[in-house]
C-alpha positions as MATLAB code, in Angstrom:
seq = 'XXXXXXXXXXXXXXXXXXXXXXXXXXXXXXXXXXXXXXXXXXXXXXXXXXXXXXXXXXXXXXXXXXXXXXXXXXXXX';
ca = [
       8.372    7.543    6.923;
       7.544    3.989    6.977;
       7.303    1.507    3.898;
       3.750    0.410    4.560;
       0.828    0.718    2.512;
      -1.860    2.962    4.276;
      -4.871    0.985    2.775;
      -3.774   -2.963    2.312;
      -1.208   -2.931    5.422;
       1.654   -4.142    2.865;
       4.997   -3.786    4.032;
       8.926   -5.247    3.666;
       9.843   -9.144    3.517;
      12.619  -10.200    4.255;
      14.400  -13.024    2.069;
      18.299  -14.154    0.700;
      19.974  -12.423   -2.172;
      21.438  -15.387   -3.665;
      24.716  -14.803   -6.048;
      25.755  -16.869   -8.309;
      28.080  -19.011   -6.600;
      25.112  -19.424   -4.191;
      26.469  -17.435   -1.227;
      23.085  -16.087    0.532;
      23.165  -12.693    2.219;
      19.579  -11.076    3.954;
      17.798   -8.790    1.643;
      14.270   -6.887    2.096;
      11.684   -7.131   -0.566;
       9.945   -3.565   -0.253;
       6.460   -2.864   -1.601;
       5.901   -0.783   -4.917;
       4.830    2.341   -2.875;
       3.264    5.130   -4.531;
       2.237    8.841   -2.410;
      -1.172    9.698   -4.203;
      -3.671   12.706   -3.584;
      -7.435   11.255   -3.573;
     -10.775   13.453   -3.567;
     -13.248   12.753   -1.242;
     -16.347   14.241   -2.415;
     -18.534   13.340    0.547;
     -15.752   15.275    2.575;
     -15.044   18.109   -0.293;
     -11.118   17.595    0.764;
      -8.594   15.869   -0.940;
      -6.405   13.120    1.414;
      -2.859   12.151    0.565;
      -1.844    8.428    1.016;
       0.684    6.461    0.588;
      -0.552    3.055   -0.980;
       0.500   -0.246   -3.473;
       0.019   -0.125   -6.885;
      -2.529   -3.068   -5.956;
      -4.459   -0.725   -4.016;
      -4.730    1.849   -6.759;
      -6.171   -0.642   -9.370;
      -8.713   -1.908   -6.128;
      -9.103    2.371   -5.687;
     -10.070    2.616   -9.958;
     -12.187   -0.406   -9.460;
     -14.765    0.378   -6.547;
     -13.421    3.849   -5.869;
     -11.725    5.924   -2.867;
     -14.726    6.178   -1.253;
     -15.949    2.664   -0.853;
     -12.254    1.098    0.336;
     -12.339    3.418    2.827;
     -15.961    2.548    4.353;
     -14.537   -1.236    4.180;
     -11.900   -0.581    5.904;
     -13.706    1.760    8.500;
     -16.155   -1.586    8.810;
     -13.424   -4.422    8.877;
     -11.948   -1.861   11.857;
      -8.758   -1.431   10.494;
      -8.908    2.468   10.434;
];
């Protein structure tokens, strides 16, 4: 499975781990990922995604149903 979020599009930088005599070596800066079951009410079914912690606290703020009609507007999904 991938390391993207389903609802924001977040995925992996990529960036230097630096040590402390300030060698650099290529790292990848993954998202805080989180697989989450969601009711949809209108639908009666419950989806499983795989978003950001960001996206939850958007989700608890304006709710499962309304991030998904943006997104269904903005075309993303």
């Amino acid at each position: 499975m991938s390391r993207v979020c389903d609802l924001t599009g977040k995925k992996a930088l990529k960036g230097n781990k630096v040590s402390h005599s300030n060698r650099k070596s290529k790292r990848r800066f993954y998202p805080n990922l989180q697989t989450k079951k969601f009711y949809l009410p209108e639908q009666d079914e419950w989806v499983t995604l795989k978003v950001s912690t960001s996206a939850l606290k958007t989700i608890n703020k304006k709710g499962i149903s309304a991030c998904l009609n943006n997104l269904i507007k903005n075309g993303k999904i």
